[in-house]
C-alpha angles and dihedrals in degrees: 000000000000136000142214118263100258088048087060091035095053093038107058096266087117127049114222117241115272141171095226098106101353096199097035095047091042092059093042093060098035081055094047090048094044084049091053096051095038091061095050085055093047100051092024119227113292126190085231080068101075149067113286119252130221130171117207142176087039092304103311086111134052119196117204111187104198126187103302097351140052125215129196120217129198117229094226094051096045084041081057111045091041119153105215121110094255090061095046145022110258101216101038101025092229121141116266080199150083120205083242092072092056108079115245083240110038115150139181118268090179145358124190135146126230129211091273093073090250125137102235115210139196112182127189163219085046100037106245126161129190139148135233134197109252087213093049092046085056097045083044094041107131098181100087150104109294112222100033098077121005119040096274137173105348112357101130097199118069118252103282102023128117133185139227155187134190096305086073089077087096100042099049108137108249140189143179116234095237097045085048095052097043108032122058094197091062088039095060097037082061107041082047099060080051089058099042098039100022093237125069123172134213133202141195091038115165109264092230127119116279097005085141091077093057087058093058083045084066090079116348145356137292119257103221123205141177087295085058132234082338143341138228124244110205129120125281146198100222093015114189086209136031091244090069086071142083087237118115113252131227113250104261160145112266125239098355079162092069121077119241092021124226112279103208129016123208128198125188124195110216094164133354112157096137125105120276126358106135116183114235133204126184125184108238096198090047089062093039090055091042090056091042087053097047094032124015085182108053082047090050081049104053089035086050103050139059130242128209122218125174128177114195099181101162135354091280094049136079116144116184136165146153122229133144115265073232117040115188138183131243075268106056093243120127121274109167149350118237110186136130110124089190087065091037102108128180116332118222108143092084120094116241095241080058107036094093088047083048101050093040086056093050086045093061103040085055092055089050093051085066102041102135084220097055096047134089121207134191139150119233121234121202118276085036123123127186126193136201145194099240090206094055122013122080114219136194139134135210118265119258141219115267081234122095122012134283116178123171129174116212128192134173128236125181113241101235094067099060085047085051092054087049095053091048097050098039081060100043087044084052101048092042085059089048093058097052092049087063090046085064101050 
């Protein structure tokens, strides 16, 4: 008997996209998917097929029992996430409805689901119908178990994303320019280790001035600030910032003191031939779970209270904002790293009675940040470029010899905008698939 896709999705019957062996996994994936298809044309859609429906409480709740599960959903919350177009606009997805135009006690007269895979819905007391995919309402079910799936009571590290120490040297997720810019597969497999580590390389850029920014052109757009579009990094007599030395640099976030703060940061390697000037990366949630582990205290006390970083660079610039070292969700789970003790400036959010917990956890986090286990280490050539999650990942780099030359060029990108691009490419690589699977037929 056949199932519905997100049956087969959520229950191994896909393999998740990896670079492992991008063509083999690629066709692994593209004949599991024609299979698929080719067996629900073979035995037709049947309504035996899907998940069973029950309505409860008079009609304010609706039960799905999928596969191995069943999930309870309330009528105001499927009335208000409809799918229908007049629910929501066709071309753009947003809602064509308040919450003021469902009635506080609108209820289900009926639920069914039709050969197109799609929850069908009839609300009362004010008639109202809609439809709703079958596989969206399973990825967007709230009634589960809570720590099986999302991140859930307790899980400290937000859902895809995965830690790290020095052993990741190895593992770091790496492109060539040209493969990034023509193929979407390797595109996709990169912006996604950003998105799962928090620090991705490439290699092979051209060695030209602001070829960064064509990087962040790869997927978004370039957060500019009061350096411009991008800065360069490169020593300097009267610097307006430490960066602009030879001095090594504390591993940090960079630009607490702006609000928002940058999202990415990019750095591009033009020349480094000096001594020294090794480029560091610290996993912020590694150290965050590693202080939770030894002191939940010290890790209640940098995620309570509020830090205050300022940066005051020239006559028309003073940047200030408060923000925790450790910033967390409603939930608990990790949000941001907040840390740059060179931009830290006095502390006086913190209560008397907590001020020493609070020093001896900033202590600690700072000795973590430069745990030679947890860092990763590495020395840009030209034509290199590195890139961070500004709200997790630590960076930093040794200090160099005045002789010889290194010359980076850095730039900022907002992270929404790489996730966006993922969203868009995991679907174009699906339908694509999709096509060639008809092709085959």
């Amino acid at each position: 008997m056949l199932v519905s896709d997100c049956f087969l999705r959520n229950h191994g019957c896909t393999t998740h996209y990896q670079k492992i062996d991008r063509k083999n996994t690629w066709s692994f994936e593209q004949d599991m998917s024609c299979t698929r298809q080719q067996e629900r044309q073979q035995a037709g859609a049947s309504k035996s097929n899907f998940p069973r429906l029950s309505l409860l409480d008079q009609g304010r709740i609706l039960e799905v029992c999928w596969l191995d599960s069943c999930s309870r959903f309330h009528a105001v919350w499927l009335r208000d996430n409809g799918q229908s177009a007049n629910t929501r606009d066709p071309s753009n997805h947003q809602k064509l409805i308040t919450l003021q135009d469902i009635p506080e006690n609108t209820a289900l007269e009926s639920a069914s689901i039709n050969p197109d895979n799609q929850l069908e819905l009839q609300f009362k007391p004010v008639q109202w119908r809609t439809v709703i995919d079958i596989d969206w309402l399973w990825k967007n079910r709230y009634d589960r178990q809570p720590d099986r799936e999302s991140g859930g009571s307790g899980r400290l590290l937000p859902p895809n994303n995965s830690t790290w120490d020095t052993t990741f040297s190895t593992r770091i997720p790496t492109v060539s320019w040209a493969d990034a810019k023509s193929s979407p597969e390797a595109l996709l497999d990169w912006l996604s280790g950003v998105d799962r580590y928090g620090v991705a390389i490439m290699n092979d850029l051209p060695r030209k001035n602001a070829a960064v920014l064509d990087v962040i052109g790869l997927f978004g757009y370039v957060r500019e600030t009061n350096y411009g579009p991008f800065f360069e990094i490169r020593s300097e007599i009267n610097p307006v910032n430490l960066a602009y030395t030879c001095k090594g640099l504390e591993a940090h976030t960079d630009n607490p003191y702006r609000n928002p703060t940058p999202g990415l940061q990019f750095f591009g390697c033009l020349e480094n031939n000096a001594d020294g000037g090794e480029s560091v990366v610290i996993d912020g949630f590694e150290i965050a779970e590693i202080l939770r582990r030894e002191n939940p205290a010290w890790f209640e006390s940098l995620c309570r209270y509020n830090a205050r970083f300022e940066y005051r660079g020239s006559d028309n610039v003073h940047l200030l904002a408060d923000r925790p070292m450790i910033e967390t969700d409603v939930n608990g789970q990790l949000c941001a790293i907040h840390f740059n003790n060179r931009s830290c400036n006095a502390l006086t959010d913190i209560p008397f009675a907590s001020m020493e917990t609070y020093y001896q956890a900033y202590r600690r986090f700072s000795e973590l940040a430069g745990a030679s286990y947890l860092q990763v280490k590495f020395k840009l050539a030209p034509g290199q470029l590195f890139v961070t999650d500004n709200a997790r990942v630590l960076h930093g780099r040794t200090g160099f010899s005045g002789a010889g030359n290194r010359w980076m060029q850095g730039a900022y990108a907002d992270r929404d905008s790489l996730q966006s691009k993922i969203r868009v490419l995991k679907k174009q690589l699906k339908t694509s698939r999709s096509r060639s699977c008809n092709k085959t037929n």
